[in-house]
C-alpha positions, 0 to 999 in steps of 0.5 A, a space after each residue: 471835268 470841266 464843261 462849257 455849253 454850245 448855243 449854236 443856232 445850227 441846234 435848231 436851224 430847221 425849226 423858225 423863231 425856236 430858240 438854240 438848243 443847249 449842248 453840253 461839250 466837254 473840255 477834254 474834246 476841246 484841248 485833247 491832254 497832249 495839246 499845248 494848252 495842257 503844258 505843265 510848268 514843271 515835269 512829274 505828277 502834281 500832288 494831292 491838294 496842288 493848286 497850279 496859277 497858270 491860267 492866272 498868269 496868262 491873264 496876267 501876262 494877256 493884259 501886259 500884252 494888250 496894254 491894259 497892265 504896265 510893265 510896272 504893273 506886273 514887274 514889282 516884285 518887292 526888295 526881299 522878294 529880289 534878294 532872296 531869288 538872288 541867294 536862294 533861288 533855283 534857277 530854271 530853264 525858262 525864259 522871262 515872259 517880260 523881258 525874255 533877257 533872263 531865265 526865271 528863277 524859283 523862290 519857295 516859301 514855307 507857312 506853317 505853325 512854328 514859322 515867322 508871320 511872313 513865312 520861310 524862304 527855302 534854301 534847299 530840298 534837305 529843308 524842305 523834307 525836314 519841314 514836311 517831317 514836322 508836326 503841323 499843316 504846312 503850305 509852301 508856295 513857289 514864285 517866280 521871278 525874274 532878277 531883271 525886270 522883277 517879274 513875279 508870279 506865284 506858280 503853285 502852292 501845295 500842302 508839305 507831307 512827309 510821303 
Protein backbone atom coordinates (compact mmCIF):
# COMPACT_ATOMS: atom_id res chain seq x y z
CA UNK A 1 0.00 0.00 0.00
CA UNK A 2 1.18 3.16 -0.65
CA UNK A 3 1.41 6.21 1.89
CA UNK A 4 2.13 9.84 1.96
CA UNK A 5 2.81 11.95 5.23
CA UNK A 6 0.40 14.84 6.46
CA UNK A 7 2.96 17.80 8.00
CA UNK A 8 -0.13 19.94 8.74
CA UNK A 9 0.64 22.55 11.16
CA UNK A 10 -2.86 22.00 12.46
CA UNK A 11 -0.64 18.74 14.62
CA UNK A 12 0.84 20.89 16.82
CA UNK A 13 -0.88 24.39 16.54
CA UNK A 14 -1.39 24.58 20.32
CA UNK A 15 2.14 24.19 21.04
CA UNK A 16 4.54 27.57 19.70
CA UNK A 17 7.60 27.26 17.61
CA UNK A 18 7.08 23.35 17.80
CA UNK A 19 7.41 21.76 14.76
CA UNK A 20 4.48 19.82 12.38
CA UNK A 21 3.91 16.61 13.48
CA UNK A 22 4.06 13.80 11.01
CA UNK A 23 0.89 11.65 10.24
CA UNK A 24 0.85 8.77 8.27
CA UNK A 25 -2.29 8.70 5.65
CA UNK A 26 -2.99 5.86 3.73
CA UNK A 27 -3.75 6.24 -0.03
CA UNK A 28 -6.90 3.98 0.20
CA UNK A 29 -8.68 6.97 2.50
CA UNK A 30 -7.43 9.33 -0.06
CA UNK A 31 -8.97 7.77 -3.46
CA UNK A 32 -11.44 5.11 -2.16
CA UNK A 33 -11.35 1.86 -4.96
CA UNK A 34 -14.42 2.88 -6.51
CA UNK A 35 -13.27 6.62 -7.23
CA UNK A 36 -12.07 7.68 -10.86
CA UNK A 37 -8.64 7.72 -9.89
CA UNK A 38 -8.87 4.03 -9.76
CA UNK A 39 -10.24 3.28 -13.28
CA UNK A 40 -8.76 0.70 -15.10
CA UNK A 41 -7.55 0.77 -18.75
CA UNK A 42 -9.33 -2.53 -19.37
CA UNK A 43 -12.20 -4.66 -17.72
CA UNK A 44 -11.10 -8.18 -15.83
CA UNK A 45 -8.38 -8.65 -12.93
CA UNK A 46 -4.67 -7.78 -13.74
CA UNK A 47 -2.17 -10.66 -13.86
CA UNK A 48 0.55 -11.60 -11.53
CA UNK A 49 3.83 -9.67 -12.52
CA UNK A 50 1.44 -6.77 -14.49
CA UNK A 51 2.98 -3.54 -14.80
CA UNK A 52 0.17 -0.87 -15.76
CA UNK A 53 1.74 2.81 -17.25
CA UNK A 54 -1.02 4.73 -16.32
CA UNK A 55 0.23 7.24 -14.01
CA UNK A 56 3.00 7.41 -16.77
CA UNK A 57 0.53 8.47 -19.35
CA UNK A 58 -1.12 11.24 -17.66
CA UNK A 59 2.19 12.79 -17.01
CA UNK A 60 2.77 12.21 -20.43
CA UNK A 61 -0.52 13.53 -21.31
CA UNK A 62 -0.35 16.62 -18.41
CA UNK A 63 2.80 17.93 -19.89
CA UNK A 64 1.07 17.83 -23.67
CA UNK A 65 -1.74 19.86 -21.95
CA UNK A 66 0.42 22.52 -20.37
CA UNK A 67 2.59 23.07 -23.21
CA UNK A 68 5.55 21.86 -21.90
CA UNK A 69 5.69 18.75 -24.44
CA UNK A 70 4.64 19.39 -28.35
CA UNK A 71 2.15 17.69 -30.16
CA UNK A 72 5.12 16.39 -32.01
CA UNK A 73 6.66 15.30 -28.84
CA UNK A 74 4.05 12.74 -27.94
CA UNK A 75 2.51 11.84 -31.61
CA UNK A 76 5.69 9.91 -32.83
CA UNK A 77 4.82 7.07 -33.26
CA UNK A 78 7.45 5.14 -35.59
CA UNK A 79 6.78 3.81 -39.45
CA UNK A 80 6.34 0.22 -38.37
CA UNK A 81 4.64 0.91 -35.26
CA UNK A 82 1.67 2.72 -37.75
CA UNK A 83 1.61 -0.35 -39.85
CA UNK A 84 1.28 -2.77 -37.70
CA UNK A 85 -1.81 -0.84 -35.72
CA UNK A 86 -3.22 -0.82 -39.24
CA UNK A 87 -2.88 -4.78 -40.03
CA UNK A 88 -3.00 -6.06 -36.78
CA UNK A 89 -4.29 -3.95 -34.25
CA UNK A 90 -7.21 -4.39 -32.02
CA UNK A 91 -9.45 -1.64 -31.81
CA UNK A 92 -10.67 -0.18 -28.81
CA UNK A 93 -13.40 1.75 -27.51
CA UNK A 94 -11.48 4.68 -26.60
CA UNK A 95 -11.25 7.79 -27.66
CA UNK A 96 -7.39 9.40 -28.59
CA UNK A 97 -6.61 11.52 -25.75
CA UNK A 98 -4.69 14.08 -28.52
CA UNK A 99 -6.96 14.37 -31.21
CA UNK A 100 -9.99 12.94 -29.70
CA UNK A 101 -10.84 12.26 -33.67
CA UNK A 102 -9.91 8.41 -33.95
CA UNK A 103 -10.61 5.53 -31.26
CA UNK A 104 -7.06 3.96 -30.21
CA UNK A 105 -6.07 0.91 -31.27
CA UNK A 106 -4.16 -2.12 -29.36
CA UNK A 107 -0.75 -3.26 -30.57
CA UNK A 108 0.66 -6.21 -28.80
CA UNK A 109 4.45 -7.24 -28.90
CA UNK A 110 5.69 -10.53 -27.68
CA UNK A 111 9.85 -10.70 -26.26
CA UNK A 112 10.96 -13.82 -25.84
CA UNK A 113 13.78 -16.63 -26.49
CA UNK A 114 13.40 -17.96 -30.14
CA UNK A 115 11.92 -14.45 -31.25
CA UNK A 116 13.28 -11.73 -33.62
CA UNK A 117 15.61 -8.76 -31.27
CA UNK A 118 12.76 -6.57 -31.91
CA UNK A 119 10.04 -8.68 -30.76
CA UNK A 120 6.65 -10.11 -32.33
CA UNK A 121 3.45 -8.25 -33.35
CA UNK A 122 0.59 -10.37 -32.26
CA UNK A 123 -1.89 -10.74 -34.90
CA UNK A 124 -4.50 -12.82 -32.83
CA UNK A 125 -5.53 -14.33 -29.18
CA UNK A 126 -4.75 -17.95 -30.84
CA UNK A 127 -0.91 -16.86 -31.17
CA UNK A 128 -0.48 -15.38 -28.30
CA UNK A 129 -1.91 -18.78 -26.24
CA UNK A 130 0.39 -20.82 -28.45
CA UNK A 131 3.06 -18.46 -27.23
CA UNK A 132 2.26 -18.72 -23.52
CA UNK A 133 2.61 -22.94 -24.17
CA UNK A 134 6.30 -22.38 -25.20
CA UNK A 135 9.12 -23.13 -23.34
CA UNK A 136 10.65 -19.86 -22.08
CA UNK A 137 9.95 -16.55 -20.15
CA UNK A 138 8.08 -14.49 -22.50
CA UNK A 139 6.95 -10.72 -21.94
CA UNK A 140 4.26 -9.04 -24.09
CA UNK A 141 3.67 -5.42 -23.82
CA UNK A 142 0.58 -3.74 -25.22
CA UNK A 143 0.79 0.01 -26.81
CA UNK A 144 -1.70 2.15 -28.03
CA UNK A 145 -1.94 3.94 -30.77
CA UNK A 146 -3.90 6.28 -32.51
CA UNK A 147 -3.78 6.00 -36.77
CA UNK A 148 -4.12 9.61 -36.96
CA UNK A 149 -2.14 11.66 -34.81
CA UNK A 150 0.39 8.82 -34.28
CA UNK A 151 -0.25 8.92 -30.42
CA UNK A 152 1.53 6.18 -28.86
CA UNK A 153 1.53 4.88 -25.40
CA UNK A 154 2.87 1.65 -23.86
CA UNK A 155 -0.24 0.75 -21.42
CA UNK A 156 1.00 -2.38 -19.67
CA UNK A 157 3.50 -5.39 -19.92
CA UNK A 158 3.09 -8.66 -18.37
CA UNK A 159 4.78 -11.85 -18.18
CA UNK A 160 3.09 -14.81 -20.94
CA UNK A 161 1.92 -18.21 -18.68
CA UNK A 162 -0.09 -20.96 -20.11
CA UNK A 163 -2.51 -20.62 -16.95
Amino acid sequence: MLYRIDISSESNANIPGSLPRQRVISVATLCPVGSSRHATVRTGETRPGEVDYRLARGARLTAFRTGRLSRMEVCDAQTELMRNANACGKATRRKCPVCEHRHLVDVTYVFGPRLPRSGRCITSTRELVTLAERVGKFEAYVVEVCTECRWNHLTRAYPLSAS
